[in-house]
C-alpha positions as CSV (number, residue, x, y, z in Angstrom):
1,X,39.0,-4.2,-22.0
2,X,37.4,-1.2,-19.9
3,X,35.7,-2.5,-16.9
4,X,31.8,-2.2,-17.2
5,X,29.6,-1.8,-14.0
6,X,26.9,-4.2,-13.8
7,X,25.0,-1.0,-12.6
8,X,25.7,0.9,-16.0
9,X,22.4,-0.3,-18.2
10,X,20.3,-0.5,-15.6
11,X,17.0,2.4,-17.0
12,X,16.8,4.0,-12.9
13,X,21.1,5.0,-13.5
14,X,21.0,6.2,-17.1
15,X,21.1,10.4,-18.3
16,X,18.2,11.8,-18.8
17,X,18.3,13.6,-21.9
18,X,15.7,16.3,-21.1
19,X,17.6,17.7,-18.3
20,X,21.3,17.5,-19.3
21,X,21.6,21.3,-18.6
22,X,19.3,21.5,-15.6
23,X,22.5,22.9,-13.3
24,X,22.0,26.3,-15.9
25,X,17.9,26.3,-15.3
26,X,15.9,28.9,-13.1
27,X,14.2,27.5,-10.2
28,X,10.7,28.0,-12.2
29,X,12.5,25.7,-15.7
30,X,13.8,23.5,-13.2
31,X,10.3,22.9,-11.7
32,X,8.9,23.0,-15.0
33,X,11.0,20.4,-16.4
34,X,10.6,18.1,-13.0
35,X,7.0,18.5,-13.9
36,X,7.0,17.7,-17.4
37,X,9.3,13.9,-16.5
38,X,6.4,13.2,-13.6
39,X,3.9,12.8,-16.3
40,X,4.9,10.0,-17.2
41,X,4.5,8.3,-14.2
42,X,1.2,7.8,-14.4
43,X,1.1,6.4,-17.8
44,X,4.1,3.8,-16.6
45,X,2.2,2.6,-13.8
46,X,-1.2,2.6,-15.8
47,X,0.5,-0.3,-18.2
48,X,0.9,-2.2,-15.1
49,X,-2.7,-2.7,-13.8
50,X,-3.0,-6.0,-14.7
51,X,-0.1,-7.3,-12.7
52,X,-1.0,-4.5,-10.1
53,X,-4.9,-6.3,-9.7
54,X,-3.1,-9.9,-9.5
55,X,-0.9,-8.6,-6.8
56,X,-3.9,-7.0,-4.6
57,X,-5.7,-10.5,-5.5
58,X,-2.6,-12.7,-3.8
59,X,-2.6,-10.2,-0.8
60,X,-6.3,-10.6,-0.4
61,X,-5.9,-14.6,-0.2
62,X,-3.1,-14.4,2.0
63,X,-4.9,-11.6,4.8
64,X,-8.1,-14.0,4.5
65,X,-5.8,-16.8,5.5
66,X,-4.5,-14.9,8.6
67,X,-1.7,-14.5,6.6
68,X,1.0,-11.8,6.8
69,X,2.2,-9.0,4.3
70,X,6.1,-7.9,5.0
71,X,7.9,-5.3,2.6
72,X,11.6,-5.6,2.4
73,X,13.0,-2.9,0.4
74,X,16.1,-0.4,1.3
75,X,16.6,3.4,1.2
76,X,13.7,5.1,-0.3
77,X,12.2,1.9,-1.5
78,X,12.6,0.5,2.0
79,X,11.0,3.3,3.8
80,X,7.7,3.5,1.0
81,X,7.2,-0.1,2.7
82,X,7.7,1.0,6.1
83,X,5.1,4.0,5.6
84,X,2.7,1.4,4.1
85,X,3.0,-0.9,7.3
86,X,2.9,1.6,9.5
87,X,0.0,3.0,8.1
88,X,-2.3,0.4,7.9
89,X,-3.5,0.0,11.3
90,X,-4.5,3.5,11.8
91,X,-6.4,3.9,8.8
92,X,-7.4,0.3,8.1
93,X,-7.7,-0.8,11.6
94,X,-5.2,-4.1,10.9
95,X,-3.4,-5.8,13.5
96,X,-0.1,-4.8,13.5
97,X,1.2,-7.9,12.8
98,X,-0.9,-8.7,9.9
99,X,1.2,-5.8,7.9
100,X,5.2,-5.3,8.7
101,X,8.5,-3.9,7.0
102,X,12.1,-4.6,7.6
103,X,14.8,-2.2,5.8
104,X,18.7,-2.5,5.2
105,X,20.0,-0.8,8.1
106,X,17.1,-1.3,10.8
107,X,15.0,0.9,12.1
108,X,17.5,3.9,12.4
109,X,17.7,3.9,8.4
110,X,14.6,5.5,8.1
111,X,15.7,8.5,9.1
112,X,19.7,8.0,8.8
113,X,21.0,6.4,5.5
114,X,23.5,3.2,6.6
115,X,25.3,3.1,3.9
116,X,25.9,-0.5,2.5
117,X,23.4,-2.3,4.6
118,X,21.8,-2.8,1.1
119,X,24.3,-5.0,-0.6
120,X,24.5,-7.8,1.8
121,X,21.9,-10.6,0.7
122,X,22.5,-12.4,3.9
123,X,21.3,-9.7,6.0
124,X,18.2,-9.9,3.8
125,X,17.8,-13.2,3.9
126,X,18.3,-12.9,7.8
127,X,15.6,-10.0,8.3
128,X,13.1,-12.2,6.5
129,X,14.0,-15.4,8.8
130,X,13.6,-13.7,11.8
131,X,10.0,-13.1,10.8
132,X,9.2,-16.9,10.1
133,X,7.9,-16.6,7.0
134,X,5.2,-19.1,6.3
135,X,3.1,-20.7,3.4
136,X,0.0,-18.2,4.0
137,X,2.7,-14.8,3.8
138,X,3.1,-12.8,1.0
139,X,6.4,-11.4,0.7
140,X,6.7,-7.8,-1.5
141,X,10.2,-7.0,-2.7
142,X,10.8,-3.4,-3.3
143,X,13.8,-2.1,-5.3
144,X,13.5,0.6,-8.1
145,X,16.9,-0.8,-9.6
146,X,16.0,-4.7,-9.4
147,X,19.5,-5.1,-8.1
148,X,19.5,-4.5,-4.4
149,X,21.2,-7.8,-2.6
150,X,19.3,-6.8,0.7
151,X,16.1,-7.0,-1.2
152,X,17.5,-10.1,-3.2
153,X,17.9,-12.8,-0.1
154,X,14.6,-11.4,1.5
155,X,12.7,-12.7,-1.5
156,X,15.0,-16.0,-2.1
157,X,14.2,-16.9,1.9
158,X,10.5,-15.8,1.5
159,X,10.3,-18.4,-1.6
160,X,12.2,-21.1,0.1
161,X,9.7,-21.0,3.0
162,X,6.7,-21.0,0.8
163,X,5.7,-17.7,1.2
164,X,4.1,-15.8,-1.9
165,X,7.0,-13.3,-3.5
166,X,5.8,-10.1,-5.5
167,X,8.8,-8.0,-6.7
168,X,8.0,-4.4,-7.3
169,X,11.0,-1.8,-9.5
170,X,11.2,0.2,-11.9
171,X,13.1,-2.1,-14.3
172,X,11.0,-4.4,-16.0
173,X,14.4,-6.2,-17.4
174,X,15.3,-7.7,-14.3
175,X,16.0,-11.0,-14.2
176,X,14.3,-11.5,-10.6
177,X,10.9,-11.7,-12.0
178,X,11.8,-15.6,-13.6
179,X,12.1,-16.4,-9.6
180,X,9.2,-14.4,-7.7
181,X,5.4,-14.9,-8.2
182,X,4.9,-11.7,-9.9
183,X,6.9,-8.9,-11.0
184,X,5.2,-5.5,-11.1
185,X,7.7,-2.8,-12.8
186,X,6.5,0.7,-13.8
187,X,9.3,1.6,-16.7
188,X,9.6,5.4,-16.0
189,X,13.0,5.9,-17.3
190,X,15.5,7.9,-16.5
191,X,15.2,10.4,-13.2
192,X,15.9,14.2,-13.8
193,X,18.4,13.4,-11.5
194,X,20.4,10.6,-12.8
195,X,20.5,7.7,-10.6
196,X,17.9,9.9,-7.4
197,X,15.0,7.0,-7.5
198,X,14.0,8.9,-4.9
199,X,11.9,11.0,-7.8
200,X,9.8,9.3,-10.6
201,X,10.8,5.9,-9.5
202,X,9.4,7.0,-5.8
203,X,6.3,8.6,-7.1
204,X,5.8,5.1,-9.0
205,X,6.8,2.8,-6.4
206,X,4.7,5.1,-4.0
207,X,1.2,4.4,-6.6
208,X,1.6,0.9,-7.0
209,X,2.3,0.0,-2.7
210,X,-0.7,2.2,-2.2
211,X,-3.1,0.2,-5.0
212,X,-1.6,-3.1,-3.6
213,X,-2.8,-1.7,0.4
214,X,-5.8,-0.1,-0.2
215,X,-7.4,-1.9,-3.1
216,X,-6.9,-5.3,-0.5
217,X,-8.5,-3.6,2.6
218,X,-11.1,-2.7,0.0
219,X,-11.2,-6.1,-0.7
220,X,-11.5,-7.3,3.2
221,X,-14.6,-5.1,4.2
222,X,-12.4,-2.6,5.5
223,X,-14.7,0.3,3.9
224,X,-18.2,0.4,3.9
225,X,-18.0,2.5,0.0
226,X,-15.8,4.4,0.4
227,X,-15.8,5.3,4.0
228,X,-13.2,4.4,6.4
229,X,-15.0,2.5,8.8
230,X,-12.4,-0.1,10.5
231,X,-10.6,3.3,11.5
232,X,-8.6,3.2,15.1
233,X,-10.8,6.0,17.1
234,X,-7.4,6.8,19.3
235,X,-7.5,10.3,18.4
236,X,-10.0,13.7,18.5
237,X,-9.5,14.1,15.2
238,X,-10.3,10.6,14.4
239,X,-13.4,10.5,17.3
240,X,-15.0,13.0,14.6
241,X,-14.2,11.5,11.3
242,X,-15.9,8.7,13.2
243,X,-18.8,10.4,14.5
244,X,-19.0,11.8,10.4
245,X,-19.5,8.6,9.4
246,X,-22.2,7.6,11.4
247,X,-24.0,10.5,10.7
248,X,-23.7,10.0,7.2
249,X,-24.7,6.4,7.0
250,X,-27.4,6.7,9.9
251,X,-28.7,10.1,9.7
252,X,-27.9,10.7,13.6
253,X,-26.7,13.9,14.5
254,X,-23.7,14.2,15.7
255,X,-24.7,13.7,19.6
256,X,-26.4,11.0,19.2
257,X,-23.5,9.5,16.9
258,X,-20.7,10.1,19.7
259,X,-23.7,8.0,21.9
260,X,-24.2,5.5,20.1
261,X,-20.2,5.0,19.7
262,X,-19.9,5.2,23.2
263,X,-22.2,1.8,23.3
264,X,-20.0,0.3,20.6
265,X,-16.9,1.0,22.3
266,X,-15.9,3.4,19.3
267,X,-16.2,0.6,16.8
268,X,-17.4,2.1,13.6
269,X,-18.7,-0.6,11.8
270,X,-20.3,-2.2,15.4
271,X,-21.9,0.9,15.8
272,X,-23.7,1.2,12.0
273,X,-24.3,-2.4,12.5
274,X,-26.3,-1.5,16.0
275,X,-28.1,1.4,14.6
276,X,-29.6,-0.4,11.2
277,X,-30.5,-3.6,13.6
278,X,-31.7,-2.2,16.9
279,X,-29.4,-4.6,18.1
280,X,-26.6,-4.3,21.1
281,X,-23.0,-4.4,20.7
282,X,-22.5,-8.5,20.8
283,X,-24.9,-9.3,18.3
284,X,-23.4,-6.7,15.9
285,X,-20.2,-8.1,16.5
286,X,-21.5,-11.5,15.7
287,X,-23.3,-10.3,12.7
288,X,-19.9,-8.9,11.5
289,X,-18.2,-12.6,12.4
290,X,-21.0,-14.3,10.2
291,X,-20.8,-11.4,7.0
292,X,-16.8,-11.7,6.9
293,X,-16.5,-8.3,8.5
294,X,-18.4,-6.6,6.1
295,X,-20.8,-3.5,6.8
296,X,-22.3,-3.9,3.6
297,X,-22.9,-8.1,4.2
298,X,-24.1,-7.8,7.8
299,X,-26.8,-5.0,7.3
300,X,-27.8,-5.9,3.9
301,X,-27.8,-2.3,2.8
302,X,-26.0,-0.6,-0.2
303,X,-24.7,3.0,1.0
304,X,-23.9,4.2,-2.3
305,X,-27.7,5.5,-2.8
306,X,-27.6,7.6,0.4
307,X,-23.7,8.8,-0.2
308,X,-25.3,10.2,-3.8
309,X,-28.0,11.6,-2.2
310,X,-26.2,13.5,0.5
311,X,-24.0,15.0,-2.4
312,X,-26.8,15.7,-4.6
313,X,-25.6,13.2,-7.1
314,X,-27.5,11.7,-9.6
315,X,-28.0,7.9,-9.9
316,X,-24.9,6.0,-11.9
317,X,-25.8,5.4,-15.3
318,X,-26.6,1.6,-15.9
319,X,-23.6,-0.7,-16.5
320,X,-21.0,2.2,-15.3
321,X,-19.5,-0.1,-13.3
């Protein structure tokens, strides 16, 4: 009997039967037809919103716990989680800790492929120990296969410690989602590149990790509408955005916004806070303790009126949202 790999029916391996001649293609077809598969990326992740707004609501639990997230994923899967971690604080203004990512390989793999440091579950399992994962953690899983052993014993160790396990791939077959919390797999089929989940399956994986993220700092108070305004104020660029912000929410100009975040020791929110009170900088940041962290809570004052305004919007029509 001919030997079958276990990796031969898995929908991220199989031909695509769109682009079996893509090697004879014109750089214009070949775009053309790399377009044309990305549609459907959209429309795969759209079928999974449901499981998408469960994950965000488990994260949100876990962060208002003081609980941790940590990705474990390798290769490209592995370094969508690391970008998500790593990105977090700076936009977000998390503690570092609160949001983390191991990888097969370590830290060089993001840049350097090790191969084979994705098929040991142990080393998984390790990776995830070394974290002390705890009851209040949520643990997300990311491999576009379903297969990856690395990604495997992460999860098993998360569950055994009473962590919360979310498994996110691109092959809603996988028998891993009978033994996590919740299984979130966009079914984009095959790549144009058989087997490169660098492509769809990335751009899918890449959609989902970012709704999970953002929707939960969302979630948190870490926007005031849609503004940024736990940002970390480390940079010009980011002094500015800052200084924006104030004068969009305050009406300041944009001297007497870099003043007034001066007094607030370039917190955002502590700054708005000041300015609607007439308060100092400790009883803002008490006012923040008391609404959760929340602009919106602590001032008592929707921004979506003025953010219309300032773009000459009209008002929302009545049950819109």
């Amino acid at each position: 009997m001919a030997h079958r790999s276990k990796y031969q029916q898995l929908p991220t391996e199989a031909i695509n039967p769109a682009t079996l001649g893509i090697d004879k293609a014109s750089s214009a077809d070949i775009i053309e037809l790399m377009l044309n598969d990305d549609r459907k990326v959209l429309a795969a992740v759209q079928r999974e919103k449901p499981r998408i707004a469960i994950g965000v609501d488990i994260i949100v639990e876990s962060l208002r716990k003081n609980g941790r997230v940590i990705f474990i994923g390798a290769g490209t899967s592995g370094r969508l989680g690391v970008v998500e971690s790593a990105e977090m604080p700076t936009t977000f203004g998390t503690n570092p800790d609160s949001i983390q990512a191991v990888m097969a390989g370590g830290k060089n793999a993001f840049l350097h492929t090790k191969e084979g440091a994705e098929d040991s579950f142990e080393d998984g399992a390790a990776a995830i120990t070394r974290l002390k994962p705890t009851k209040k953690d949520v643990v997300i899983g990311v491999s576009a296969s379903g297969m990856t052993p690395y990604v495997r014993g992460g999860l098993t160790r998360a569950r055994k410690a009473g962590s919360k396990t979310i498994f996110v791939t691109c092959d809603p077959r996988t028998e891993l989602q009978m033994f996590v919390d919740l299984t979130i797999a966009p079914a984009v089929g095959p790549e144009v590149i058989a087997g490169s989940t660098r492509l769809k399956a990335g751009t899918a994986t890449k959609l989902v990790l970012n709704m999970l993220t953002t929707a939960a700092m969302v979630r948190i108070g870490k926007t005031y509408g849609n503004l940024m305004v736990d940002l970390h104020t480390t940079s010009e660029k980011a002094r500015e955005r800052a200084r924006r912000i104030i004068s969009m929410v305050t009406g300041l100009d944009n001297e007497q916004a870099g003043v007034l975040l001066q007094k607030a020791k370039w917190n955002v929110k502590a700054a708005i806070v000041m300015q609607k009170t007439k308060g100092g900088y400790t009883q803002a940041a008490a006012r923040l303790r008391k609404a959760h962290d929340s602009v919106r809570e602590a001032i008592g004052e929707d921004i979506e009126p003025r953010l219309r305004d300032l773009l000459h919007l009209d008002p929302p029509e009545p049950n819109s949202q």
